[in-house]
Rosetta silent file (secondary structure, phi, psi, omega in degrees, C-alpha in Angstrom):
SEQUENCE: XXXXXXXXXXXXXXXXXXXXXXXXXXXXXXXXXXXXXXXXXXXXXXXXXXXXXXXXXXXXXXXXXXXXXXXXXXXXXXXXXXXXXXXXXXXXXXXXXXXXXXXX
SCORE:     score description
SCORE:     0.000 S_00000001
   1 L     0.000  130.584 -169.196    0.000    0.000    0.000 S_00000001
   2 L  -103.233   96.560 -177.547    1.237    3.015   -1.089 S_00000001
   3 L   -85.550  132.153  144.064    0.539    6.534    1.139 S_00000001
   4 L   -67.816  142.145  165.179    0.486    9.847   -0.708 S_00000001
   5 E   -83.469  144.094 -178.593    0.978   13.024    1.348 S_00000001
   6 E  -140.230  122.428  174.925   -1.142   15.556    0.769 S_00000001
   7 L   -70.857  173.743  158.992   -1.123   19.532    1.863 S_00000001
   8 L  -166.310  144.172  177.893   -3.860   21.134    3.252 S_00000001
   9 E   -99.507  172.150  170.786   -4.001   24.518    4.974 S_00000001
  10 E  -161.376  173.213  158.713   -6.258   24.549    7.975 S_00000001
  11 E   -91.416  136.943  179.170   -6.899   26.719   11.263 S_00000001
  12 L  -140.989  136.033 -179.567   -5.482   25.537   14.325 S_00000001
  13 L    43.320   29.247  171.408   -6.509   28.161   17.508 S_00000001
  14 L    97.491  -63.426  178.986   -7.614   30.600   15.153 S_00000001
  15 L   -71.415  153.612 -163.308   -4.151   30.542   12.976 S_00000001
  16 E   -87.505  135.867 -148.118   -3.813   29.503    9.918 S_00000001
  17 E  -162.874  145.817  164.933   -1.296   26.583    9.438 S_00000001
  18 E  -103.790  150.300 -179.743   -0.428   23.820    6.532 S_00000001
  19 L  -140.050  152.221  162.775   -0.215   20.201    7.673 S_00000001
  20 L  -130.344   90.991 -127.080    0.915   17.293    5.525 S_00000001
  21 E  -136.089  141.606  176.823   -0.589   14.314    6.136 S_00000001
  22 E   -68.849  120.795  171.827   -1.267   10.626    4.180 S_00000001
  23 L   -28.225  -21.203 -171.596   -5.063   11.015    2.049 S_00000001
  24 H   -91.328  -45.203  170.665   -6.211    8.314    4.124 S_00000001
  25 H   -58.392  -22.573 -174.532   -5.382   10.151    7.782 S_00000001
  26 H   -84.929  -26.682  156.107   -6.937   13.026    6.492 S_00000001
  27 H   -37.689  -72.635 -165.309  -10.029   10.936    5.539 S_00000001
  28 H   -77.794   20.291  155.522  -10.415    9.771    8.951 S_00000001
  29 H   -88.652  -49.766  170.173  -10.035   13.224   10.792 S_00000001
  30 H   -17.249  -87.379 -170.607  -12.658   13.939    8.835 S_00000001
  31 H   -47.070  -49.441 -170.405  -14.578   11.301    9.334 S_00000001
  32 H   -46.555  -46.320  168.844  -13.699   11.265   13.321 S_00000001
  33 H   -68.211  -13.163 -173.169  -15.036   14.999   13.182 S_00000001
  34 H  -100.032  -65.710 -158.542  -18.271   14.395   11.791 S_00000001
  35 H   -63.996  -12.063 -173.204  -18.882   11.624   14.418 S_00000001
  36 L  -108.945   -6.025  157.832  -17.883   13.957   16.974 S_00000001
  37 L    81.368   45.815  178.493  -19.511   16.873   16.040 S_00000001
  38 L  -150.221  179.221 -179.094  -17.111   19.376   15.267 S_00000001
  39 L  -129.313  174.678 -176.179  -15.188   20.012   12.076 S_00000001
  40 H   -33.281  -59.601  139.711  -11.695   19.772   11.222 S_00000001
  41 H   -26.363  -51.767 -171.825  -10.316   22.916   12.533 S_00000001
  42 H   -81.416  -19.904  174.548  -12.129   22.277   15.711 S_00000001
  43 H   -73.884  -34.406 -172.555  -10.580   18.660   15.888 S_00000001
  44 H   -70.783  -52.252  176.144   -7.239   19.667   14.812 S_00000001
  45 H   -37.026  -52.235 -156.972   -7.557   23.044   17.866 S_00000001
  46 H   -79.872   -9.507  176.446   -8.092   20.096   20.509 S_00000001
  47 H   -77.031  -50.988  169.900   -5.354   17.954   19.044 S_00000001
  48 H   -68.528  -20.825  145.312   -3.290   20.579   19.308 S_00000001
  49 L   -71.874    8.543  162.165   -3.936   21.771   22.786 S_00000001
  50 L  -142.938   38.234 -178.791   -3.063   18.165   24.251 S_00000001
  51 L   -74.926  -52.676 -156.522   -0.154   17.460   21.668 S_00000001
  52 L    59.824 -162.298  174.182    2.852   18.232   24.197 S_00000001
  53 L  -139.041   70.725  150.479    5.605   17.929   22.251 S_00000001
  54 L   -46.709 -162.129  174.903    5.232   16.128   18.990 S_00000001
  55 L  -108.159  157.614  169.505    4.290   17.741   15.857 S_00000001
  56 L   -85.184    1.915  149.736    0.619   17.942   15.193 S_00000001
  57 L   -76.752  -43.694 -167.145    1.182   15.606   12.358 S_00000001
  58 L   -77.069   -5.695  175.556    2.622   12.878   14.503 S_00000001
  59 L  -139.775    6.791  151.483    0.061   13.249   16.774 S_00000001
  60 L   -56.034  -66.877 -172.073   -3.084   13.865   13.955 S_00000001
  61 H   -43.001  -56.840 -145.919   -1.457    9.928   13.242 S_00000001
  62 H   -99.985   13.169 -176.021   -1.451    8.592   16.712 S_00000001
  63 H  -110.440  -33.904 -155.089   -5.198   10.134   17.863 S_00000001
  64 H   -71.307  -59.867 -160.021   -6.877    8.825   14.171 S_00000001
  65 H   -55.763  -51.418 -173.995   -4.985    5.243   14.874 S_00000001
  66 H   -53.534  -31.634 -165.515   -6.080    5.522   19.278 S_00000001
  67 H   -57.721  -81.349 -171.095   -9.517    6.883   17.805 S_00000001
  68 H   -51.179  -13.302  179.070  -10.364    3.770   15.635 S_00000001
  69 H   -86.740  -33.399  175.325   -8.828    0.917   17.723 S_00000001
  70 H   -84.842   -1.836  178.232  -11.023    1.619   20.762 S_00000001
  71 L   -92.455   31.021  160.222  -14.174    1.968   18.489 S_00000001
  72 L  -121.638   -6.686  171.462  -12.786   -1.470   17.472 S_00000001
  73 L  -119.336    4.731  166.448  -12.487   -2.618   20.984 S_00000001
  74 L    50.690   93.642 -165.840  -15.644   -0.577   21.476 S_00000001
  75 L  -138.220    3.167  178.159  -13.827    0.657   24.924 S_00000001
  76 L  -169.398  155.853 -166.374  -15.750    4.154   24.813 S_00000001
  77 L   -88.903  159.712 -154.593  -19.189    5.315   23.226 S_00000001
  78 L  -150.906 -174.834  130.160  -19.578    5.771   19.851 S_00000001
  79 L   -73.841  -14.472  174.702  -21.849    5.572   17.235 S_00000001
  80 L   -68.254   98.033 -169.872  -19.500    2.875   15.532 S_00000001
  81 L  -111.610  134.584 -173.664  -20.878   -0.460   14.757 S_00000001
  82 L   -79.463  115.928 -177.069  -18.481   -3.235   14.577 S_00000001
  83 L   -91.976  145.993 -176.623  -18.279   -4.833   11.299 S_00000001
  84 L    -9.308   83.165  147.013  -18.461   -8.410   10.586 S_00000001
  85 L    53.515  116.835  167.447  -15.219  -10.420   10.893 S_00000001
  86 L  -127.740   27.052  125.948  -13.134  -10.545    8.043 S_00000001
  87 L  -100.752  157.531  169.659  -11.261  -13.614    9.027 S_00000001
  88 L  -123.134  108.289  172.404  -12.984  -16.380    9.912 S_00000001
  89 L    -8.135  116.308 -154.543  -11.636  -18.897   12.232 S_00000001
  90 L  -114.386  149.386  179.937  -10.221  -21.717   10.385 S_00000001
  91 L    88.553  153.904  168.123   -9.994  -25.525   12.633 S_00000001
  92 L   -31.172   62.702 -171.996  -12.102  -26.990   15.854 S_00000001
  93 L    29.472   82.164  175.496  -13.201  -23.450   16.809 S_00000001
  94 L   -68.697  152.804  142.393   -9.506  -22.071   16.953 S_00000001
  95 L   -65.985  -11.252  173.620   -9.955  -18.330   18.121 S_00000001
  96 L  -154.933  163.340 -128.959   -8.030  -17.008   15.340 S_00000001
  97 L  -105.357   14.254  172.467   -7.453  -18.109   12.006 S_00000001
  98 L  -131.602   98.933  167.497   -3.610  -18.176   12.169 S_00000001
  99 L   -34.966  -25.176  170.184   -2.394  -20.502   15.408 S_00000001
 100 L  -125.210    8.810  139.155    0.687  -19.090   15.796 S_00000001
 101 L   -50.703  118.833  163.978   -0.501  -15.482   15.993 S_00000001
 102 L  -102.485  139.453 -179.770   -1.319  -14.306   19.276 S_00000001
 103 L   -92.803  139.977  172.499   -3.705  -11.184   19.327 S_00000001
 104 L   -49.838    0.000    0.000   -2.487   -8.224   21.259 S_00000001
């Protein structure tokens, strides 16, 4: 899989700021903002007031990736319904479909 970077300018606190980010993280700030009820700007302001100190790319990356793994461990509430399996357990009801995986 191949990520492209992509600019975008945006407001962060009221200034105006470029970020450069892979089309797919910028999907899912999106998306993250819409479920949350703000818009990009306002997601990016709150990222940025509990950033420390990374970069606000590096930590756009590490909120989209914390965001979707607890709506995937459903570990806070969401609106995010868990979709269907896409392995399926293969063998005498293994729990997962490769045996010498162990799931985090």
């Amino acid at each position: 899989m191949e990520a492209a970077l992509e600019f975008r300018n945006v407001r962060v606190n009221g200034r105006r700021t470029s970020m450069r980010l892979e089309t797919q993280i910028w999907d899912a700030l999106e998306d993250i903002a819409r479920r949350e009820g703000t818009d990009l700007n306002g997601l990016l302001t709150h990222l940025d007031m509990r950033r420390g100190k990374s970069s606000l790319a590096s930590a756009a990356r590490l909120y989209t990736l914390a965001y979707y793994r607890a709506a995937a461990e459903q570990s806070f509430p969401t609106d995010f319904e868990r979709p269907a399996p896409i392995f399926r357990p293969q063998g005498a009801g293994h729990p997962h479909p490769h045996p010498h995986v162990h799931a985090a």
